[in-house]
C-alpha positions as protocol buffer text, in pm:
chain_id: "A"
residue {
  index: 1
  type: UNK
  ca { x: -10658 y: 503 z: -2378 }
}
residue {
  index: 2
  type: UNK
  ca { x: -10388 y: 592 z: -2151 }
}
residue {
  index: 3
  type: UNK
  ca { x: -10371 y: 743 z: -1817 }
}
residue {
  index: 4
  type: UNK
  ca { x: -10093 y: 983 z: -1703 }
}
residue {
  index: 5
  type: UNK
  ca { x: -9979 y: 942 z: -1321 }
}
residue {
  index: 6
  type: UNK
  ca { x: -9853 y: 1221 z: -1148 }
}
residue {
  index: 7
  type: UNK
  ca { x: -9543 y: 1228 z: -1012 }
}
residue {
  index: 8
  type: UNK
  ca { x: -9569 y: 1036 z: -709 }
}
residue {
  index: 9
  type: UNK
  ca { x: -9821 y: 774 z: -805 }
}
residue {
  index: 10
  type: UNK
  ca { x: -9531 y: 742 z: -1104 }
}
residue {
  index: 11
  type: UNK
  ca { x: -9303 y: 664 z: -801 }
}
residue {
  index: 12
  type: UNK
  ca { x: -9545 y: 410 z: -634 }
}
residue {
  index: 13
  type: UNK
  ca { x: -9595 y: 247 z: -955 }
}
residue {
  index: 14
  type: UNK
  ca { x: -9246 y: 207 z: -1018 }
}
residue {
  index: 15
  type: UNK
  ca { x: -9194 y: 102 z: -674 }
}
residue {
  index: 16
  type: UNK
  ca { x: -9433 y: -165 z: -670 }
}
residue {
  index: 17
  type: UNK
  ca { x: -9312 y: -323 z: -1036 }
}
residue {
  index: 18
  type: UNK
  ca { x: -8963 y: -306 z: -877 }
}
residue {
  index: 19
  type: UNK
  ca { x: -9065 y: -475 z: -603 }
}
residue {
  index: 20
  type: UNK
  ca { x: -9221 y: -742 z: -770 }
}
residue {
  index: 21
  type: UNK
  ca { x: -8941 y: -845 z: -997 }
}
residue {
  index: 22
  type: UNK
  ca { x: -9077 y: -634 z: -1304 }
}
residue {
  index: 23
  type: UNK
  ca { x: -8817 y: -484 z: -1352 }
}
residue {
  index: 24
  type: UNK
  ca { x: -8441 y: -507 z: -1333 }
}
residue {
  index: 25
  type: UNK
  ca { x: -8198 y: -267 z: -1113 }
}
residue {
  index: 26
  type: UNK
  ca { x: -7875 y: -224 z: -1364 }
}
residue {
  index: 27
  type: UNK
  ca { x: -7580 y: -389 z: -1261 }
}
residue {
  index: 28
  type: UNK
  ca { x: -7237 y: -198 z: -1264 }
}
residue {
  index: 29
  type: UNK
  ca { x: -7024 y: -283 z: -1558 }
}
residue {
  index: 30
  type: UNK
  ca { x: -6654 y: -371 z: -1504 }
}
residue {
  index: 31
  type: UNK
  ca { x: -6593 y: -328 z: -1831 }
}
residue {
  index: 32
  type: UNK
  ca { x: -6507 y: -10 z: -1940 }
}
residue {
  index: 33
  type: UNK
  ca { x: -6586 y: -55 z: -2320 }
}
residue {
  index: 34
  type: UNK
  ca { x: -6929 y: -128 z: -2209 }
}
residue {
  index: 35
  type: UNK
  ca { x: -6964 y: 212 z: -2011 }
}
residue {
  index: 36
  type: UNK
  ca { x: -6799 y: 356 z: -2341 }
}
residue {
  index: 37
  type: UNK
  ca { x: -7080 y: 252 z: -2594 }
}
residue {
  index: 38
  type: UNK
  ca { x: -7367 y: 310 z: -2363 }
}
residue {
  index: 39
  type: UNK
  ca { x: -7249 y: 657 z: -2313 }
}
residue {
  index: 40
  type: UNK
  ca { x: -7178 y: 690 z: -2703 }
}
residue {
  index: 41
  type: UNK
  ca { x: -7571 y: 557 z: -2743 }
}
residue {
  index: 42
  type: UNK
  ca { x: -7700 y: 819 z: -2468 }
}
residue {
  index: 43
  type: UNK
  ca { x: -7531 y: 1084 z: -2667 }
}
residue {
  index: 44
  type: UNK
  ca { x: -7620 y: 966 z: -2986 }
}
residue {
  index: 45
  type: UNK
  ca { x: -8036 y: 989 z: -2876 }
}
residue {
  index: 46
  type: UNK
  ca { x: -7961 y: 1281 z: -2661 }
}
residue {
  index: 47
  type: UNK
  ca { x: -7771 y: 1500 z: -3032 }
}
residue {
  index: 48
  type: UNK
  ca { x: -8107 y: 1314 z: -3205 }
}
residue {
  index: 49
  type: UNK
  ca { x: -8343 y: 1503 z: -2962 }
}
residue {
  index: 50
  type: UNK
  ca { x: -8121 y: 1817 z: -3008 }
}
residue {
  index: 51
  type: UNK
  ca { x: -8157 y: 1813 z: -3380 }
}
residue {
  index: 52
  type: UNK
  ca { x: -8524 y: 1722 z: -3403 }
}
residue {
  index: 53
  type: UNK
  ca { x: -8618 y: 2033 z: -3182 }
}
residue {
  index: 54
  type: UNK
  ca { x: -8382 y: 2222 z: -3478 }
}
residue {
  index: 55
  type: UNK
  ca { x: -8555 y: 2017 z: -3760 }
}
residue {
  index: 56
  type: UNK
  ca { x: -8884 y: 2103 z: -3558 }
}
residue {
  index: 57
  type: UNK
  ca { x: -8929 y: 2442 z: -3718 }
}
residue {
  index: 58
  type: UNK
  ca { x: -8879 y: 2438 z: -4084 }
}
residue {
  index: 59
  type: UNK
  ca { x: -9141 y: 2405 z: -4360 }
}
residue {
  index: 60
  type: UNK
  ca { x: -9182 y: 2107 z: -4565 }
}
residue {
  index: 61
  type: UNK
  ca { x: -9479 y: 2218 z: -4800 }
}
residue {
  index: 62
  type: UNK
  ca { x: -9416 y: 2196 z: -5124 }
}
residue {
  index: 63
  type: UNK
  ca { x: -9447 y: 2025 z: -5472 }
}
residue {
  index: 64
  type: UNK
  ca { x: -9235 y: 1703 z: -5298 }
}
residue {
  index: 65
  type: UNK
  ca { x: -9292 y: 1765 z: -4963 }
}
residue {
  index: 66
  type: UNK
  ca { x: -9519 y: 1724 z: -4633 }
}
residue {
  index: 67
  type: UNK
  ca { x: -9723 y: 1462 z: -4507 }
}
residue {
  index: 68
  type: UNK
  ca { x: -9715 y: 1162 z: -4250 }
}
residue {
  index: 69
  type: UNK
  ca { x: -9435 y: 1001 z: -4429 }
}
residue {
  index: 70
  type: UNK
  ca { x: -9211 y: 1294 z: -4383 }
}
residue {
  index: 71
  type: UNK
  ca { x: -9223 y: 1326 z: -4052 }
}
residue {
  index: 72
  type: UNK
  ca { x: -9188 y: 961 z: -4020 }
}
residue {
  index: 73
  type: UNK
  ca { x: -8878 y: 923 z: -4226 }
}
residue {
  index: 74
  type: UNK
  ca { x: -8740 y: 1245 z: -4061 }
}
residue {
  index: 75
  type: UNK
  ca { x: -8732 y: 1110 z: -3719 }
}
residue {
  index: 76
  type: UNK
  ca { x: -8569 y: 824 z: -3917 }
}
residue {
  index: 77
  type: UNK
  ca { x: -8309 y: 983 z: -4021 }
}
residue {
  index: 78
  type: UNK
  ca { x: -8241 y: 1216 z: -3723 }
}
residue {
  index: 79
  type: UNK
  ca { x: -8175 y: 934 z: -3505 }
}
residue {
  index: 80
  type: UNK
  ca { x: -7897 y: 819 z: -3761 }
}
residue {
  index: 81
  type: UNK
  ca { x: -7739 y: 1133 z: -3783 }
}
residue {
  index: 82
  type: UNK
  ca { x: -7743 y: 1124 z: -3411 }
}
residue {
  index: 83
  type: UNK
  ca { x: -7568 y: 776 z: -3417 }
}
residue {
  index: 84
  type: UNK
  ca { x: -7350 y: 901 z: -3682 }
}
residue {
  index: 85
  type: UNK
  ca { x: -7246 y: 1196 z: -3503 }
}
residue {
  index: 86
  type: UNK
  ca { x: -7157 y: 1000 z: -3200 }
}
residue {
  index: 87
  type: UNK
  ca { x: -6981 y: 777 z: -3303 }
}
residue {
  index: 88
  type: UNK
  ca { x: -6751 y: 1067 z: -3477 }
}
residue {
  index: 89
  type: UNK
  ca { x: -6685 y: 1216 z: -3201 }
}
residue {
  index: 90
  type: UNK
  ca { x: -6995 y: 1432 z: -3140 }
}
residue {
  index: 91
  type: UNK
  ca { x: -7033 y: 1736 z: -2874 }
}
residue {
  index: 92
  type: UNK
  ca { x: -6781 y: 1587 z: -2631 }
}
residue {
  index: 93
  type: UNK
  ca { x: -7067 y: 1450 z: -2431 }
}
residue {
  index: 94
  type: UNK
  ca { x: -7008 y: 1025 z: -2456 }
}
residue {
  index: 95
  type: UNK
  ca { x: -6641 y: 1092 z: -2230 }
}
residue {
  index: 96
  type: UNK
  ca { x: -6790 y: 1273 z: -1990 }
}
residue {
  index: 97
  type: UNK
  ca { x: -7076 y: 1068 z: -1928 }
}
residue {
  index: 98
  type: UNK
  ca { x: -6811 y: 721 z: -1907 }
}
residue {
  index: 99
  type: UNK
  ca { x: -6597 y: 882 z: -1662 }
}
residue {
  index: 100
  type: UNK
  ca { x: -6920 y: 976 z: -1445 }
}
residue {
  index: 101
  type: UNK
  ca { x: -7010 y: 617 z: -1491 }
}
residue {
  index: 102
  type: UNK
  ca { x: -6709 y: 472 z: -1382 }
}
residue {
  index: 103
  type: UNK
  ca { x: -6667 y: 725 z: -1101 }
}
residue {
  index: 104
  type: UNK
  ca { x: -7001 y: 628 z: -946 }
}
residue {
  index: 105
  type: UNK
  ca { x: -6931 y: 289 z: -981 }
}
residue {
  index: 106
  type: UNK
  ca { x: -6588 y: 226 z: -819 }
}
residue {
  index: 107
  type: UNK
  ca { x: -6784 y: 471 z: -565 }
}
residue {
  index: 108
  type: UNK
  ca { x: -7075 y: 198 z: -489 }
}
residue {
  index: 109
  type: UNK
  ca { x: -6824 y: -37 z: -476 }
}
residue {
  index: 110
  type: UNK
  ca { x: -6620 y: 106 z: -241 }
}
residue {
  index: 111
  type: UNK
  ca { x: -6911 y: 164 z: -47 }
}
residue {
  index: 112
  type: UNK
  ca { x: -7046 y: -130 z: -63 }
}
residue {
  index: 113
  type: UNK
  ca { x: -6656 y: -332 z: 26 }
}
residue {
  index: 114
  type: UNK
  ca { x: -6677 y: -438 z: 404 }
}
């Protein structure tokens, strides 16, 4: 059974695991390759989301088609055409996202310099 927190008690909670060593604040990158595939991955899930709201509407009934499995192998395979699509290139989205990376980085850092 789960529960679902409203937003602030979300907070709290998140707070508190923080606080307790739970869980881990990310650490800046200085590599820029690294920035570069994370972005690539956040696009790839973000194109998978976008194409199983697409996928979402069509009708699989049918002689071959329907059922639990279906679904199961269709989220499957959206999230590889979302990887796949990524890593060609996809909707522009993995650049943008590294240079915002980078920018807020370098702007912590400075920040953060004495």
């Amino acid at each position: 059974m789960t529960t679902s927190l409203s937003g602030s008690d979300f907070l709290t909670a998140q707070t508190a695991q923080l606080q307790a060593g739970r869980i881990q604040t990310p650490v800046a990158t200085k590599d820029a390759v690294r920035a570069q595939k994370a972005a690539q991955e956040f696009e790839g899930v973000f194109v998978s989301q976008m194409l199983g709201q697409m996928f979402s509407g069509l009708s699989t009934d049918g002689p071959f088609g329907g059922g639990q499995g279906e679904a199961m192998f269709r989220s499957l395979m959206l999230d590889e055409y979302g990887k796949q699509m990524a890593s060609q290139g996809g909707i522009g989205l993995a650049s943008h996202i590294t240079s915002e990376l980078l920018k807020q980085q370098e702007a912590a850092k400075a920040g953060a310099a004495p």
